[in-house]
C-alpha positions as CSV (number, residue, x, y, z in Angstrom):
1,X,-86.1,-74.5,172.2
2,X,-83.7,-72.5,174.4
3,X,-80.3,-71.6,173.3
4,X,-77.8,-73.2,175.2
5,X,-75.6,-70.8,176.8
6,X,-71.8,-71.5,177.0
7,X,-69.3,-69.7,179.7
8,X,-66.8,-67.1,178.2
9,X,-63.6,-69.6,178.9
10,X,-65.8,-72.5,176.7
11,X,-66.6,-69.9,173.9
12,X,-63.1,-68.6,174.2
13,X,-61.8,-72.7,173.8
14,X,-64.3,-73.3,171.0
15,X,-63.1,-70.3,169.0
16,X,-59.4,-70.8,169.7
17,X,-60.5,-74.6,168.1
18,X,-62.1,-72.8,164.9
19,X,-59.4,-70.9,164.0
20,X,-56.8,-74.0,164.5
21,X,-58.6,-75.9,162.3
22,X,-59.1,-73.1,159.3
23,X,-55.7,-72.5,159.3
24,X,-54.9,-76.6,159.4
25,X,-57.0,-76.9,156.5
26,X,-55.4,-74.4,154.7
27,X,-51.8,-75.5,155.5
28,X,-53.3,-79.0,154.7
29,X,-53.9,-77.6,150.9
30,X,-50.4,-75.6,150.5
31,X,-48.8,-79.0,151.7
32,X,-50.8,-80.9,148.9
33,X,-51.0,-78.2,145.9
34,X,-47.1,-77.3,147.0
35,X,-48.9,-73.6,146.1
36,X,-49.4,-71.2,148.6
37,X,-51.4,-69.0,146.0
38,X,-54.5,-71.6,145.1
39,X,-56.9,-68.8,144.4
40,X,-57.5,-65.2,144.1
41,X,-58.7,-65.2,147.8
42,X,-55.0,-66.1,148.7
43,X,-53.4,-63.1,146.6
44,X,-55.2,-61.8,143.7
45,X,-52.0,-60.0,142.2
46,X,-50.2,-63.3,142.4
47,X,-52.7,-65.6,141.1
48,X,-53.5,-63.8,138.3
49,X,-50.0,-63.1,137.1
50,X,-49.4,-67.0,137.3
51,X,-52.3,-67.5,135.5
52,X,-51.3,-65.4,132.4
53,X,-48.0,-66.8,132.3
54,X,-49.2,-70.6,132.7
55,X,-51.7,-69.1,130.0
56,X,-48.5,-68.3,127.9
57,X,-47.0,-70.8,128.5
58,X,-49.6,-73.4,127.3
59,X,-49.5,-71.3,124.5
60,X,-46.2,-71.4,123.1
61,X,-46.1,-75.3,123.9
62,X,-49.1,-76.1,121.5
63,X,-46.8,-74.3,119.0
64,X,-44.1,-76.9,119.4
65,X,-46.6,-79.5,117.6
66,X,-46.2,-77.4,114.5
67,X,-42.6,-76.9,114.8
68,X,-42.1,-80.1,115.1
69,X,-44.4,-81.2,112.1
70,X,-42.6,-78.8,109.6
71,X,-38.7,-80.4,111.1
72,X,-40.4,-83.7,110.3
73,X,-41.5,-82.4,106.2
74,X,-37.9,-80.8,105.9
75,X,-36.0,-84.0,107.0
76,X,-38.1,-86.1,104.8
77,X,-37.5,-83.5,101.7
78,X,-33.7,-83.5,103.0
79,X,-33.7,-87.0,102.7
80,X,-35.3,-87.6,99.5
81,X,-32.7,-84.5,98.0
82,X,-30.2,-86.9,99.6
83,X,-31.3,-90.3,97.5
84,X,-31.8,-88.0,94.2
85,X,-28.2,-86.9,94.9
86,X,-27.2,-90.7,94.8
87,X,-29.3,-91.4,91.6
88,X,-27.4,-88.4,89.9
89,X,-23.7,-89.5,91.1
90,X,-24.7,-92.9,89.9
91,X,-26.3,-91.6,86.6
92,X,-22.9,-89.7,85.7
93,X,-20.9,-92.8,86.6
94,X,-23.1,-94.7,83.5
95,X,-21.9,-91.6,81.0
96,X,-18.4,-92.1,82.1
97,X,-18.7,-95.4,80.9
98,X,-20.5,-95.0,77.9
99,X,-18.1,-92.5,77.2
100,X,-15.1,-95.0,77.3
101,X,-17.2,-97.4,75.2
102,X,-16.7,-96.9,71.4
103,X,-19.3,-94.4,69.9
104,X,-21.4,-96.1,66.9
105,X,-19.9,-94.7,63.4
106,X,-23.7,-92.7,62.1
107,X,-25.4,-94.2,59.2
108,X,-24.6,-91.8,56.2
109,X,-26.6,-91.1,52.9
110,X,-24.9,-89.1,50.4
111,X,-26.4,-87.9,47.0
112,X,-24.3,-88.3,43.9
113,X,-25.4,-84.7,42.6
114,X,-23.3,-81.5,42.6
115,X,-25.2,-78.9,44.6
116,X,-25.0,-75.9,46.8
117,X,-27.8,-74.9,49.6
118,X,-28.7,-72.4,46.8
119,X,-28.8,-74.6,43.9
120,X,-32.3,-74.5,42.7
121,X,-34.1,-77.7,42.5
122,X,-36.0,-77.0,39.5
123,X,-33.6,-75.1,37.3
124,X,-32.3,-77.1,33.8
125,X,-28.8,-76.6,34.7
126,X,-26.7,-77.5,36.8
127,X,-29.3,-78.6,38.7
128,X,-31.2,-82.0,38.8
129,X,-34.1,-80.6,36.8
130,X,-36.8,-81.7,39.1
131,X,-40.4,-81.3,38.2
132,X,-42.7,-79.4,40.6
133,X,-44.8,-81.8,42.3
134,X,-42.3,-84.3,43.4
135,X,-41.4,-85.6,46.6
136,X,-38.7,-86.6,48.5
137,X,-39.1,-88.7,51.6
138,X,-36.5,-89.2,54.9
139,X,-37.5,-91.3,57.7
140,X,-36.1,-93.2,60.6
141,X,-38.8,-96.2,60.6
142,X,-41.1,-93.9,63.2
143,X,-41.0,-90.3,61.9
144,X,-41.1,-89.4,58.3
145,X,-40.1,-85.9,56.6
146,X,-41.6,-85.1,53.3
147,X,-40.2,-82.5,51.0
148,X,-42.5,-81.4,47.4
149,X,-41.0,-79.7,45.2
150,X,-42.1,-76.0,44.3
151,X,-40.5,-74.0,41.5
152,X,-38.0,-72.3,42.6
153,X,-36.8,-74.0,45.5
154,X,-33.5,-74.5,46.6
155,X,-31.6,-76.9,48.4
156,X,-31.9,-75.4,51.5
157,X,-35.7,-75.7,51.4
158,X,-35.3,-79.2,51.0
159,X,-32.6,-79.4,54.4
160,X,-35.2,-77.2,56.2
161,X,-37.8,-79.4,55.8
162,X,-35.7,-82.0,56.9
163,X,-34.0,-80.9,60.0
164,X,-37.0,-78.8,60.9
165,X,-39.5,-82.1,61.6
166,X,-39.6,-82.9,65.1
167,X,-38.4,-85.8,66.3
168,X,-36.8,-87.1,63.2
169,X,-33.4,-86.9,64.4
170,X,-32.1,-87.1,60.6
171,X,-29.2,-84.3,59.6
172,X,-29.6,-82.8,56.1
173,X,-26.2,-81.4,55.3
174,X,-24.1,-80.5,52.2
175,X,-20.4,-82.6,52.5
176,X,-18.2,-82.2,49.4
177,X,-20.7,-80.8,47.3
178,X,-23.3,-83.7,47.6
179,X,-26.7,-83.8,49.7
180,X,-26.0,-86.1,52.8
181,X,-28.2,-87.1,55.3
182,X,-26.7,-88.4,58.9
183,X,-28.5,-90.2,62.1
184,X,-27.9,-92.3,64.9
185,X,-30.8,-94.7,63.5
186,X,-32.0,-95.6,60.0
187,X,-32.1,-93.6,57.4
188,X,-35.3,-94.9,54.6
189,X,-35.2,-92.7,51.2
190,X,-38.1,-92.8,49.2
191,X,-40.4,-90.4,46.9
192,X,-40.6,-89.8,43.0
193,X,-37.9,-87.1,43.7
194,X,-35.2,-89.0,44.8
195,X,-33.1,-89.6,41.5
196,X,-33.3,-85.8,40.9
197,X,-30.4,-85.6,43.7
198,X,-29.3,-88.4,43.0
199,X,-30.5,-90.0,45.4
200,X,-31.6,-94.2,45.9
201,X,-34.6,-95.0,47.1
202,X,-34.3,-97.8,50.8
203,X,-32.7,-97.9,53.8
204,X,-29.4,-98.0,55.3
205,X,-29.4,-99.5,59.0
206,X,-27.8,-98.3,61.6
207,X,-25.7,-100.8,63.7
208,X,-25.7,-99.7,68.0
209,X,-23.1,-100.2,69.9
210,X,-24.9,-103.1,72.3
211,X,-23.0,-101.9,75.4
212,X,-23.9,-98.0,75.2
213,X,-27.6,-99.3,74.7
214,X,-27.5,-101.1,77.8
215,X,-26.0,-98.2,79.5
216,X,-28.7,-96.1,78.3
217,X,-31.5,-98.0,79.4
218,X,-29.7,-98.0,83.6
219,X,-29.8,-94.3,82.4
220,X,-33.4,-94.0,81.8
221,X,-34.5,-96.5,84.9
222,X,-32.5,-94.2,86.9
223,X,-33.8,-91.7,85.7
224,X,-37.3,-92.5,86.3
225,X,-36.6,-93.5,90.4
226,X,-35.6,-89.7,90.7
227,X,-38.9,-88.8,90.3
228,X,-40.4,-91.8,92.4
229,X,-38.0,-90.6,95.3
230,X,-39.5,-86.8,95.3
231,X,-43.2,-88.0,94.7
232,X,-42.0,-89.9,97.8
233,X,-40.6,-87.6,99.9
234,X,-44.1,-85.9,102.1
235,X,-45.3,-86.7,105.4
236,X,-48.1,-85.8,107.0
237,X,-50.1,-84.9,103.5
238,X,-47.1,-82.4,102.7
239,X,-44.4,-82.7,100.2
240,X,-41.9,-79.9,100.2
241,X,-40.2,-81.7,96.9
242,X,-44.0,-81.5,95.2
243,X,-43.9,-78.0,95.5
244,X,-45.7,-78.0,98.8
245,X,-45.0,-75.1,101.1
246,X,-45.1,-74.3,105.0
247,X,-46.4,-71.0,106.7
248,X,-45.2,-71.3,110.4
249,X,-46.2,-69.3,113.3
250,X,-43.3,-68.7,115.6
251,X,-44.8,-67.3,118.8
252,X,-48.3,-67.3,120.4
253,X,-49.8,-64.6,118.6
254,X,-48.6,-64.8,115.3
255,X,-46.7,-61.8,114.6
256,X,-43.3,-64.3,114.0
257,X,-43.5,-66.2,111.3
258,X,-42.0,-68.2,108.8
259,X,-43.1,-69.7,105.4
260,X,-41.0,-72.6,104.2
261,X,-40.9,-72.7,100.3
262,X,-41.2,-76.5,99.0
263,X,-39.5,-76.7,95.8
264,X,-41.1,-79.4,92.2
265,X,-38.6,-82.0,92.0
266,X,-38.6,-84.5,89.5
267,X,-36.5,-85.6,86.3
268,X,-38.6,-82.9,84.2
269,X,-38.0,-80.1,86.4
270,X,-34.7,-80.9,86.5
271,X,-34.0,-81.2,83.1
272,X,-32.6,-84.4,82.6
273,X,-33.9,-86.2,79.4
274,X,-34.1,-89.5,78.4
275,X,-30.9,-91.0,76.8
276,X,-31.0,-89.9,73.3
277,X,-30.2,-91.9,70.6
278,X,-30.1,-94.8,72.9
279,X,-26.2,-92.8,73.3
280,X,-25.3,-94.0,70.2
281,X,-22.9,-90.9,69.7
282,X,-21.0,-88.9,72.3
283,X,-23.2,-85.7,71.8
284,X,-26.0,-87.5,73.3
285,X,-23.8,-88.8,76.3
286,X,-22.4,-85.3,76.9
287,X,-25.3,-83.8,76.5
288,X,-26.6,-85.9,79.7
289,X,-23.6,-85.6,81.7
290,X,-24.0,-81.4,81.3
291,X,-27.8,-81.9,82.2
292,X,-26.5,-84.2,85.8
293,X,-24.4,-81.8,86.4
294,X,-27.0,-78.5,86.4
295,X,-29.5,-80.8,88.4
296,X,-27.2,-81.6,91.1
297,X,-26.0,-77.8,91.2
298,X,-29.8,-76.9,91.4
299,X,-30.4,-79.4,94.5
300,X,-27.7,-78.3,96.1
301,X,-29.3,-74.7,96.2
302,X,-32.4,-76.5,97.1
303,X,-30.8,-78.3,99.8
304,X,-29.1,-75.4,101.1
305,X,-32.5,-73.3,101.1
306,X,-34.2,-76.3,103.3
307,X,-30.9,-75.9,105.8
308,X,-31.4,-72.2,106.1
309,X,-35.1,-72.7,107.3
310,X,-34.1,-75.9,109.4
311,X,-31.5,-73.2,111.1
312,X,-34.4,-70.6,111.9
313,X,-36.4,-73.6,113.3
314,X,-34.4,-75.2,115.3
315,X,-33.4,-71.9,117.1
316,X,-36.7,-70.9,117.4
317,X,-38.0,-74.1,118.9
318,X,-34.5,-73.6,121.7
319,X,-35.9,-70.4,122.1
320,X,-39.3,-71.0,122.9
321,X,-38.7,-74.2,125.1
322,X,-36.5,-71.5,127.1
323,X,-39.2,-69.2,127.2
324,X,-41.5,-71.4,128.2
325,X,-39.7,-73.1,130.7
326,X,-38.7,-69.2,132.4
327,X,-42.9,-68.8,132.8
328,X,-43.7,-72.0,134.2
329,X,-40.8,-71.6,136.3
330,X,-41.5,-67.7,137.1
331,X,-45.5,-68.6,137.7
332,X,-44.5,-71.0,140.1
333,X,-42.5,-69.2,142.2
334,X,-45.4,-66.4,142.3
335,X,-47.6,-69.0,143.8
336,X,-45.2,-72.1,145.8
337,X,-45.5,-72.8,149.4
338,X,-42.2,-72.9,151.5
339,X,-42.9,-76.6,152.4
340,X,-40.5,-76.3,155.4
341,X,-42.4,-73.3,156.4
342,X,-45.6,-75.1,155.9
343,X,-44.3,-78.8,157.7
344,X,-43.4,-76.3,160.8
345,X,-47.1,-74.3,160.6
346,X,-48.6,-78.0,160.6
347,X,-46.4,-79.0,163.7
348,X,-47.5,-76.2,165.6
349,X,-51.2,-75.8,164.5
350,X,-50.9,-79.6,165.9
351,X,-49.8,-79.0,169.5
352,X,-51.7,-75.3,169.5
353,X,-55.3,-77.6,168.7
354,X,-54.2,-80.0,171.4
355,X,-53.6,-77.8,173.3
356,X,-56.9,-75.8,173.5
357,X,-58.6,-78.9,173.6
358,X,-56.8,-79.7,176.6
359,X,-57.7,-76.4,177.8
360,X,-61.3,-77.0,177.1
361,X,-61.2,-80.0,178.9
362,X,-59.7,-78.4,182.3
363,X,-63.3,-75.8,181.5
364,X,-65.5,-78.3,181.0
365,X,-64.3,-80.0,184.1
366,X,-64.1,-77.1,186.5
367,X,-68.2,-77.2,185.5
368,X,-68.7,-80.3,186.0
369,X,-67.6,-80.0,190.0
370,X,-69.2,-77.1,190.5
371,X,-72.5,-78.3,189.6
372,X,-71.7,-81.2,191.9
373,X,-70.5,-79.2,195.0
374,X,-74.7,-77.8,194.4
375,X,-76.0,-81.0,194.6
């Protein structure tokens, strides 16, 4: 099949209609994207400086997930330093008032021999003459010390073996010349040694006060939610008050970074026992007013130490919301259209393809009566 052959002025009008409608389509697509830089065909410097910065940019943002995660474990280990704190203030408030409570008088044992600590047990004279072998037994109804006697022994062997037995809570002591034993609790006497010190074999009771009692058991319950609270203090699997800690990245690559220390908190690690001797004697209450004390001195530090970090992180996260903001805004200005500039091209392209078709028209008809003027 023959080509068909066009006239210069039609080839001309067909071209001038190409080129219109490239550049249309292209205005078309900087009008849409609002980018006059869609690919490297448009500007390769541009386009691929965008591109690393939007890279960047994406970059940093996936960071703020993190961030955001470890503000999330540090509010919820603020806040359960926050409810401990309570406990604690409440906790001191109960040995204020057990303090203003009359203390229990200690139930008292006293021998009705005259020793020393270095009167020995098993001399003729002046001491008791006790016979090797023998025993002498102190216990409170739970925990029970047992002396035997071995020549040449003194009284301070037998107080050692008394005040050394864990969890006896029985004082051996010599008051005016006489073997005494002291306790917040019951004191039972017993052995084959006992009259040697002149000692009586039973038990003399020792009578609470009923309002320090109940003051110590508030102690202990309270004592016991202060370590609920920190078991309940994580988020997300972590627990900065179980000892749990954070390693943060800080910028897309890495080479910032952070670690956020948790700290083990709980009535153990704090050091604050269980009321002893159901506070029975002042000791025991002082004793757990100076142990509230350290603990909330050593959440404080803690506290302060999670507000240090929450500092660093907070700026951080400011700075790389800024930063991130400055690439998207920086990549975009690389690559936007001038959408006035763009409206005007479209105007123009408009009335130039209208134009040429207009033109091509005026050929086509100029042909059309020449070819009729042969006829």
């Amino acid at each position: 099949m023959s080509a068909v052959n066009l006239s210069s002025n039609a080839r001309t009008g067909l071209t001038v209609l190409r080129n219109v409608a490239e550049q249309m389509s292209t205005t078309q697509n900087r009008l849409v994207t609002g980018k006059a830089v869609n690919s490297p065909l448009d500007n390769v410097s541009k386009f691929f400086t965008a591109a690393s910065m939007d890279t960047r940019a994406a970059s940093i943002d996936s960071l703020m997930d993190n961030i955001n995660a470890a503000q999330s474990s540090m509010k919820a280990a603020s806040e359960g330093i926050k409810g401990i704190q309570g406990l604690i203030k409440e906790a001191r408030s109960l040995t204020s008032q057990a303090l203003t409570a009359t203390a229990s008088e200690k139930a008292n044992v006293a021998g009705t021999a005259d020793v020393t600590a270095a009167t020995v047990v098993t001399a003729a004279s002046p001491a008791p003459a006790m016979t090797a072998g023998q025993t002498i037994t102190v216990g409170n109804g739970t925990t029970t010390a047992t002396y035997t006697v071995v020549a040449g022994d003194t009284v301070q062997d037998v107080m050692d073996e008394i005040n050394g037995t864990t969890d006896l809570n029985i004082t051996a002591s010599i008051k005016d010349g006489k073997l005494a034993f002291e306790s917040a609790g019951n004191i039972t006497i017993g052995g084959t040694g006992v009259a040697g010190l002149g000692l009586t074999a039973g038990t003399t009771e020792f009578k609470p006060n009923a309002a320090r009692e109940a003051l110590a058991k508030q102690f202990d319950a309270l004592r016991s939610e202060i370590t609920r609270i920190a078991k309940d203090a994580g988020i997300n699997g972590t627990n900065l008050l179980a000892g749990d800690k954070i390693k943060l990245a800080l910028n897309e690559d890495g080479t910032s970074s952070t670690t956020i220390e948790g700290t083990a908190v709980s009535a153990e690690t704090l050091n604050i026992a269980e009321a002893g001797a159901s506070w029975q004697t002042d000791e025991a209450v002082n004793d757990a007013l100076t142990s509230l004390i350290a603990a909330g001195d050593s959440l404080q530090a803690t506290a302060a130490s999670f507000s240090s970090n929450q500092s660093i992180i907070t700026a951080r996260k400011e700075f790389n919301t800024s930063l991130s903001d400055i690439l998207k805004a920086s990549s975009t200005n690389l690559t936007a259209a001038d959408m006035d500039q763009e409206a005007a091209n479209m105007v123009a392209l408009q009335t130039r393809q209208q134009m040429a078709t207009t033109a091509l028209s005026i050929m086509q008809s100029s042909e059309t009566t020449a070819l009729s003027l042969l006829r």
